[in-house]
Gaussian input, Z-matrix of N, CA and C with variables (Angstrom, degrees):
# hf/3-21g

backbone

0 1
 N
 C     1     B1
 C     2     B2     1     A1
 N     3     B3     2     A2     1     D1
 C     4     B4     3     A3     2     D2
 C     5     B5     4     A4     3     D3
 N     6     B6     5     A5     4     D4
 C     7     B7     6     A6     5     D5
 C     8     B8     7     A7     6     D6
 N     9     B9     8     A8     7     D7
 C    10    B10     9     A9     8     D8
 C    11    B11    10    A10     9     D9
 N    12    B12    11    A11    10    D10
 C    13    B13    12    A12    11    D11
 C    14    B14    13    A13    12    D12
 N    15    B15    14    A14    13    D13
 C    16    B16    15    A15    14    D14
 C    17    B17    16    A16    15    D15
 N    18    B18    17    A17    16    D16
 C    19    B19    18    A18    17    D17
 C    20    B20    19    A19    18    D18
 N    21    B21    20    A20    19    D19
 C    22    B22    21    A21    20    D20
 C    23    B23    22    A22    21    D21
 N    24    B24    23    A23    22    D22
 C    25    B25    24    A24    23    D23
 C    26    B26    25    A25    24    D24
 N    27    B27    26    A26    25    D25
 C    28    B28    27    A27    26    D26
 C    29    B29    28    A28    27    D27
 N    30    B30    29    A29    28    D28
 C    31    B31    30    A30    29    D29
 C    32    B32    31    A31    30    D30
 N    33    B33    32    A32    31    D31
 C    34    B34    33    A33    32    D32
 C    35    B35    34    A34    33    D33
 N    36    B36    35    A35    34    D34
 C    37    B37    36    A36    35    D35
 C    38    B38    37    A37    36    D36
 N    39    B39    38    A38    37    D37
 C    40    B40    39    A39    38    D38
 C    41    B41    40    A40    39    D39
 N    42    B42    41    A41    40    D40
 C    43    B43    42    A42    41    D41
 C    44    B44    43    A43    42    D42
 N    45    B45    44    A44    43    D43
 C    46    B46    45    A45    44    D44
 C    47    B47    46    A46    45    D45
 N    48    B48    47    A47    46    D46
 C    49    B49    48    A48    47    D47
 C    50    B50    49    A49    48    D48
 N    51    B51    50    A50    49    D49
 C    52    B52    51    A51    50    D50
 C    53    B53    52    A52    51    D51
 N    54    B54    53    A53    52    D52
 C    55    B55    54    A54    53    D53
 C    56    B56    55    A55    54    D54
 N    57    B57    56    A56    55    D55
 C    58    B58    57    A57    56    D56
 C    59    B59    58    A58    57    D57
 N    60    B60    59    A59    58    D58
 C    61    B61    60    A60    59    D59
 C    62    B62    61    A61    60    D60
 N    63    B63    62    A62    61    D61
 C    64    B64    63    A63    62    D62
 C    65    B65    64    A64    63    D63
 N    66    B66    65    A65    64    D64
 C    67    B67    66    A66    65    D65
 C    68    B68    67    A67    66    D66
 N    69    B69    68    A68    67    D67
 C    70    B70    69    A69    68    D68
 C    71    B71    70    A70    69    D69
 N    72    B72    71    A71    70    D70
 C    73    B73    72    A72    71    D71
 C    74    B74    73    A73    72    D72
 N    75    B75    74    A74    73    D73
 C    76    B76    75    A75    74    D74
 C    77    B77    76    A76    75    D75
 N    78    B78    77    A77    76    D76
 C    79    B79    78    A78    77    D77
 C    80    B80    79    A79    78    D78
 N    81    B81    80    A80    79    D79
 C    82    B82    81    A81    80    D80
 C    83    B83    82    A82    81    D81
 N    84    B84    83    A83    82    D82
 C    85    B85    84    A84    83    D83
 C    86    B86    85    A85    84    D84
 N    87    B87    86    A86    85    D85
 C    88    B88    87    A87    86    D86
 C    89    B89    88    A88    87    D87
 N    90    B90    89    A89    88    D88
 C    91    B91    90    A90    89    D89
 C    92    B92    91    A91    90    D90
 N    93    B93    92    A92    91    D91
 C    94    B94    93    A93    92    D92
 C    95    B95    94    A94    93    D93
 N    96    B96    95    A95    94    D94
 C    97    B97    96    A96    95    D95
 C    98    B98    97    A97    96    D96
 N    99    B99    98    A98    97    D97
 C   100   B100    99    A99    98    D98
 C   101   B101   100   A100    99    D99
 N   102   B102   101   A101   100   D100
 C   103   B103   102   A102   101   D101
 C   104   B104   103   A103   102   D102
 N   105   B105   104   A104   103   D103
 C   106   B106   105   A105   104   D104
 C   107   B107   106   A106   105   D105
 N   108   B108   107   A107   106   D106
 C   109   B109   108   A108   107   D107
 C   110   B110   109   A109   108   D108
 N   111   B111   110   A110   109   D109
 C   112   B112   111   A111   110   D110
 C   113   B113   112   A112   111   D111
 N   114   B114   113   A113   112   D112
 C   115   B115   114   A114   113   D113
 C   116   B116   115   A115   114   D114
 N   117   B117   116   A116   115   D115
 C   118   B118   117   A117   116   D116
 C   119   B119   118   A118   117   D117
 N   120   B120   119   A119   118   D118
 C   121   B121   120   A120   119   D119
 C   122   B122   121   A121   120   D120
 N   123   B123   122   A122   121   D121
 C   124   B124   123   A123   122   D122
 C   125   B125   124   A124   123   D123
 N   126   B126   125   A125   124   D124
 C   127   B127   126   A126   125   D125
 C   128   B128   127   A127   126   D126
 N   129   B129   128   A128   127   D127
 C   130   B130   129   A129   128   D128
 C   131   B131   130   A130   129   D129
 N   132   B132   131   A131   130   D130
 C   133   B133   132   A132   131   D131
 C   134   B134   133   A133   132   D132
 N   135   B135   134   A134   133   D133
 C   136   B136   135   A135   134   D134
 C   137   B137   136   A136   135   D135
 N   138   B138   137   A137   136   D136
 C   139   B139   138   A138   137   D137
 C   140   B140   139   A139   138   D138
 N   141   B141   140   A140   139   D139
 C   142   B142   141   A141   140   D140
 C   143   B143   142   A142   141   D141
 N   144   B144   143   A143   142   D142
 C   145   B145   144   A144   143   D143
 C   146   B146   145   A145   144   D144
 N   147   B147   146   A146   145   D145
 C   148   B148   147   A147   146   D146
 C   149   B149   148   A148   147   D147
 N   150   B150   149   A149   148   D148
 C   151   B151   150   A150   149   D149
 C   152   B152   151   A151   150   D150
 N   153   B153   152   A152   151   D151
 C   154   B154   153   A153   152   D152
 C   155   B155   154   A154   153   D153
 N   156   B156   155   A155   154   D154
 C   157   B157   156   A156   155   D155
 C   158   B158   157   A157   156   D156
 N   159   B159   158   A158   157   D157
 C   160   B160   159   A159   158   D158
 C   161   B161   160   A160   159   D159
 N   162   B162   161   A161   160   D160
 C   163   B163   162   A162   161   D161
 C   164   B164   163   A163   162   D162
 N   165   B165   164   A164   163   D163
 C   166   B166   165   A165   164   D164
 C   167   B167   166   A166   165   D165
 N   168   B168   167   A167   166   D166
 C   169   B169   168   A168   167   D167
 C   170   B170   169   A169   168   D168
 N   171   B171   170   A170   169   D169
 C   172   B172   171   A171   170   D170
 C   173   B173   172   A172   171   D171
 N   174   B174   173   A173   172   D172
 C   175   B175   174   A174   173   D173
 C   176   B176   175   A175   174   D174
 N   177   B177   176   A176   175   D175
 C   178   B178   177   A177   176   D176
 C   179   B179   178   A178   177   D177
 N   180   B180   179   A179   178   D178
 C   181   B181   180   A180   179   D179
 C   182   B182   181   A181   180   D180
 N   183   B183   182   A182   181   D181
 C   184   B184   183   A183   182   D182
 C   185   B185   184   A184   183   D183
 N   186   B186   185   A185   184   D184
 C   187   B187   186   A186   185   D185
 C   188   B188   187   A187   186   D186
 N   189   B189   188   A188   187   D187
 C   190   B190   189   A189   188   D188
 C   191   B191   190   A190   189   D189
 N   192   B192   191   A191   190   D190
 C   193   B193   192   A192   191   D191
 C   194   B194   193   A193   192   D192

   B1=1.4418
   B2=1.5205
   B3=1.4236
   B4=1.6899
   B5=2.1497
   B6=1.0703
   B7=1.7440
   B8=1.4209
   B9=1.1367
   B10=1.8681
   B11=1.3628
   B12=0.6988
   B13=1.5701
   B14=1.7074
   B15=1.2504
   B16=1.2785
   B17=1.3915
   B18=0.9324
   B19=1.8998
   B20=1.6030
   B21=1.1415
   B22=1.5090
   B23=1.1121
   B24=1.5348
   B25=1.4890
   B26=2.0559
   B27=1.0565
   B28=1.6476
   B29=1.7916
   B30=0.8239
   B31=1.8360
   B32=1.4687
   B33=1.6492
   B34=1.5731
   B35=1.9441
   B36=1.8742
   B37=1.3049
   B38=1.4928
   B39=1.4728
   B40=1.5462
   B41=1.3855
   B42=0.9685
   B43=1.2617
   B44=1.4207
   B45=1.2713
   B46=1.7683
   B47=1.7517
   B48=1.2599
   B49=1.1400
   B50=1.9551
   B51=1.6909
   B52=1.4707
   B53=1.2802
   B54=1.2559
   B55=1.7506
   B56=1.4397
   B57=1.2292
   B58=1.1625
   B59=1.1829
   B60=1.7160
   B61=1.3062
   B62=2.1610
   B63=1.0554
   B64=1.4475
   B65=1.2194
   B66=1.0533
   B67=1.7675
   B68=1.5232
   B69=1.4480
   B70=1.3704
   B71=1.3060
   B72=1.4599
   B73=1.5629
   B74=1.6800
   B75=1.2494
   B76=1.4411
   B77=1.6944
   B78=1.3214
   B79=1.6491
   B80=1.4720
   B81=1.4278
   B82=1.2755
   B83=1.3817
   B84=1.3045
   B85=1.6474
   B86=1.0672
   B87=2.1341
   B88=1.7422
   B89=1.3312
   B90=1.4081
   B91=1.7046
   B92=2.2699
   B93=1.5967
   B94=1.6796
   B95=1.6306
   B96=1.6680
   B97=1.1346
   B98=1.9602
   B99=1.7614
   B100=1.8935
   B101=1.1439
   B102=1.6357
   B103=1.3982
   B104=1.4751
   B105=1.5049
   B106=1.2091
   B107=1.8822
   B108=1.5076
   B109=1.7943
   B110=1.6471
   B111=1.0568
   B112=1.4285
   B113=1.6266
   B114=1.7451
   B115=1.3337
   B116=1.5009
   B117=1.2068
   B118=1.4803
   B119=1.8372
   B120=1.3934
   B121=1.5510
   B122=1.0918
   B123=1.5078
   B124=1.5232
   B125=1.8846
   B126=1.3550
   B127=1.0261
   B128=1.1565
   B129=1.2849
   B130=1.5909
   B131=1.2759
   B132=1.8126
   B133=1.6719
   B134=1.1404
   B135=1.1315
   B136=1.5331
   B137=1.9530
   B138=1.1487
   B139=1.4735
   B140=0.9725
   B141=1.5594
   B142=1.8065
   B143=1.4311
   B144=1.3813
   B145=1.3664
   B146=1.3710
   B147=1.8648
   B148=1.6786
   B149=1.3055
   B150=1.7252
   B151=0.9195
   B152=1.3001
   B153=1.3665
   B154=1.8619
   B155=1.5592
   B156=1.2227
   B157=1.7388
   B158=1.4433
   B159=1.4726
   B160=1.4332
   B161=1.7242
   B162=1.2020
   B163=1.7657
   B164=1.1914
   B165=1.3434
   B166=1.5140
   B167=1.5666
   B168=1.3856
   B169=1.7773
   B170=1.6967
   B171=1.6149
   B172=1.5350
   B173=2.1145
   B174=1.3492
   B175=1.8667
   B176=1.5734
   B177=0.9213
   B178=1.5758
   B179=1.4834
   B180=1.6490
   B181=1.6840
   B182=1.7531
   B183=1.2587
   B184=1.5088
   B185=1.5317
   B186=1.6546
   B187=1.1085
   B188=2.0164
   B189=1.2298
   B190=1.5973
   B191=1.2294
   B192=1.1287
   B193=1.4938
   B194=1.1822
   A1=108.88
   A2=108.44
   A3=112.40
   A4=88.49
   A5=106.86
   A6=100.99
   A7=100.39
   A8=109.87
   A9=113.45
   A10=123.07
   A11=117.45
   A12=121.33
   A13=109.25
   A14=98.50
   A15=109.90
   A16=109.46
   A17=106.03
   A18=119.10
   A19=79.32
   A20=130.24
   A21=133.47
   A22=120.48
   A23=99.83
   A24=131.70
   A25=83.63
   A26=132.35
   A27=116.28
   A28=91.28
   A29=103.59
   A30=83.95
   A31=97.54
   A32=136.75
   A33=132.18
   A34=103.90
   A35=102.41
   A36=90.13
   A37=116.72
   A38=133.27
   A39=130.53
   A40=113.03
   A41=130.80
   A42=133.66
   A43=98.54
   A44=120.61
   A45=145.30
   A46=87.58
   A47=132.75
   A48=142.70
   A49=106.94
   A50=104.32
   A51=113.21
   A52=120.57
   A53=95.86
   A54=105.11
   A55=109.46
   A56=138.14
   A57=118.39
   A58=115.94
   A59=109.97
   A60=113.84
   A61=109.73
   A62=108.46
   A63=103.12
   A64=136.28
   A65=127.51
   A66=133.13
   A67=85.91
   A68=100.88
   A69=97.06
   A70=140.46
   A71=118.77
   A72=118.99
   A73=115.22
   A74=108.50
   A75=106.69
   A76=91.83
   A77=118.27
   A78=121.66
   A79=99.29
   A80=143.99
   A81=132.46
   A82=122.28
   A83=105.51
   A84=103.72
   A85=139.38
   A86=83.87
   A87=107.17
   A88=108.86
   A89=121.51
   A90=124.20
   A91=91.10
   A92=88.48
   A93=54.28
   A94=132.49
   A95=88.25
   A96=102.74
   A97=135.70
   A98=81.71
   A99=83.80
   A100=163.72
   A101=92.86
   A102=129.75
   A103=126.10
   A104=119.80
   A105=122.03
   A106=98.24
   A107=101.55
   A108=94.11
   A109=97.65
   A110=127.45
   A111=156.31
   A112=82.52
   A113=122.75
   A114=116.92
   A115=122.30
   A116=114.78
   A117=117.34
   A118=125.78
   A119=113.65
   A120=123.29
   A121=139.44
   A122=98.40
   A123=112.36
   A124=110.05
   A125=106.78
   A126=119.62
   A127=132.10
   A128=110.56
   A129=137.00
   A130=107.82
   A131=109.65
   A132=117.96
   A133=117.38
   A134=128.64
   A135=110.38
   A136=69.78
   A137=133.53
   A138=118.45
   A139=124.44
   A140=105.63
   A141=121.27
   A142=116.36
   A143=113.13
   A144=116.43
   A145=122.00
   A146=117.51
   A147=122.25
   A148=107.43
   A149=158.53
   A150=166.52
   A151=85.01
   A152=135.17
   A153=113.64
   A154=73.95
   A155=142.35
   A156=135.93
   A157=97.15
   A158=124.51
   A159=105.64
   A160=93.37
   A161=114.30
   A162=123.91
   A163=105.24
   A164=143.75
   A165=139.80
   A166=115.98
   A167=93.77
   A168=102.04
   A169=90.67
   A170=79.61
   A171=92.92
   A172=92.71
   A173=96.54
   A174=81.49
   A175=129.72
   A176=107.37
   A177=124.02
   A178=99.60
   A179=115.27
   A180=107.19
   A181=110.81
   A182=111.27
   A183=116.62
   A184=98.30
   A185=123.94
   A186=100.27
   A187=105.45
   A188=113.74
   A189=118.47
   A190=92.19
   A191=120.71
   A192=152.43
   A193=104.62
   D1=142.08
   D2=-156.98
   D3=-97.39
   D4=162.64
   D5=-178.67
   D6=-145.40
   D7=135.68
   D8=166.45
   D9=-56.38
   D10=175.78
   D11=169.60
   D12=-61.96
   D13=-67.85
   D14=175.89
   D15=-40.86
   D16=-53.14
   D17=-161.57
   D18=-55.80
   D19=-74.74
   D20=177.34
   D21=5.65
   D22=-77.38
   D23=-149.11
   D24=-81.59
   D25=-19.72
   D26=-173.40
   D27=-100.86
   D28=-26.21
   D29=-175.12
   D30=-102.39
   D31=16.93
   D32=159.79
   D33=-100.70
   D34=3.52
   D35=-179.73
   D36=-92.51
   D37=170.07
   D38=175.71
   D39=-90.74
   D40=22.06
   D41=-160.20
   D42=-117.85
   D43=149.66
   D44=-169.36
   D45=-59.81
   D46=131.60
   D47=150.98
   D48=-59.01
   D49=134.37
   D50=165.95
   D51=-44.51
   D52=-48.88
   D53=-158.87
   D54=-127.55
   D55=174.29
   D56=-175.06
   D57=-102.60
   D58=154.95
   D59=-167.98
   D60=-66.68
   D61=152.93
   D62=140.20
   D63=-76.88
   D64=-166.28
   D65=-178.18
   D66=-69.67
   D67=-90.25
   D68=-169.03
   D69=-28.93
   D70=-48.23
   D71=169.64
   D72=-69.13
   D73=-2.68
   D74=-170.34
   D75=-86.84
   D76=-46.73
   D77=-179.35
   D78=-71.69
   D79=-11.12
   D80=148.76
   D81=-59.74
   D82=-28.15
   D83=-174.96
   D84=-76.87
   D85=-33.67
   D86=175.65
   D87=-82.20
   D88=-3.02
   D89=177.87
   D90=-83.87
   D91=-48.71
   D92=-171.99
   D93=-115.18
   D94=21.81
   D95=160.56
   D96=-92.31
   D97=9.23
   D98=-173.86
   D99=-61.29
   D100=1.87
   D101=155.55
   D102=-79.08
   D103=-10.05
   D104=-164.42
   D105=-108.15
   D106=142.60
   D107=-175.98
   D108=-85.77
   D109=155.82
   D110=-145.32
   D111=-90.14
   D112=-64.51
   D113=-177.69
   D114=-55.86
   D115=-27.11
   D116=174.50
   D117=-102.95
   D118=-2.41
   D119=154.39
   D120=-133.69
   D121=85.89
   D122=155.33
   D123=35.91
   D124=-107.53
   D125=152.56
   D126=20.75
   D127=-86.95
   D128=-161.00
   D129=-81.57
   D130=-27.53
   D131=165.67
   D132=-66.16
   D133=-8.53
   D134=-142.99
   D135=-132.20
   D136=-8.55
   D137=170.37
   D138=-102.86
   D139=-16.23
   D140=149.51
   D141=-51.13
   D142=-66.31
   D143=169.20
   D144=-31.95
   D145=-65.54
   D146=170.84
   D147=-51.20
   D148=-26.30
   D149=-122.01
   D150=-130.44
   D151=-52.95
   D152=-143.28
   D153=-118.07
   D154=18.54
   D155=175.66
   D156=-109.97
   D157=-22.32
   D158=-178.69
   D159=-123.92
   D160=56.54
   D161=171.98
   D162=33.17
   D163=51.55
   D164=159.15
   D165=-87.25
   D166=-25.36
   D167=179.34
   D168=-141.19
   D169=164.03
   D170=176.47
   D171=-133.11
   D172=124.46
   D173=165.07
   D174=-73.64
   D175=133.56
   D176=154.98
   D177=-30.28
   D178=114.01
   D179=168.24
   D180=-72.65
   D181=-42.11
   D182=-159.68
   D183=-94.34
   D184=29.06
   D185=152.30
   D186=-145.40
   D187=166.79
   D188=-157.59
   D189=-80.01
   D190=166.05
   D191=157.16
   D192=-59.86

């Protein structure tokens, strides 16, 4: 999937997304958010969430966010 600039610059930000992600932008986020822990960006939670709500991932129980 091709992305604007813009589109870029909102899914490279840490901040809680408006609206909700799709599948796809949610696996954009965790590509470029993969340095960031899930408990401490916004972000990356809320693409975890779209990710393990439409069965693409499953979490690890015995390990943290």
């Amino acid at each position: 999937m091709r992305y604007s600039l813009l589109d870029l610059i909102g899914l490279a930000a840490h901040t809680a997304p408006v609206t909700p992600l799709s599948a796809d932008s949610a696996h954009e986020v965790m590509r470029l958010h993969r340095e960031c822990p899930a408990r401490e960006c916004p972000r990356k939670a809320a693409a975890l969430r779209t990710l393990v709500a439409a069965g693409c991932i499953t979490p690890d129980s015995s390990r943290r966010r």
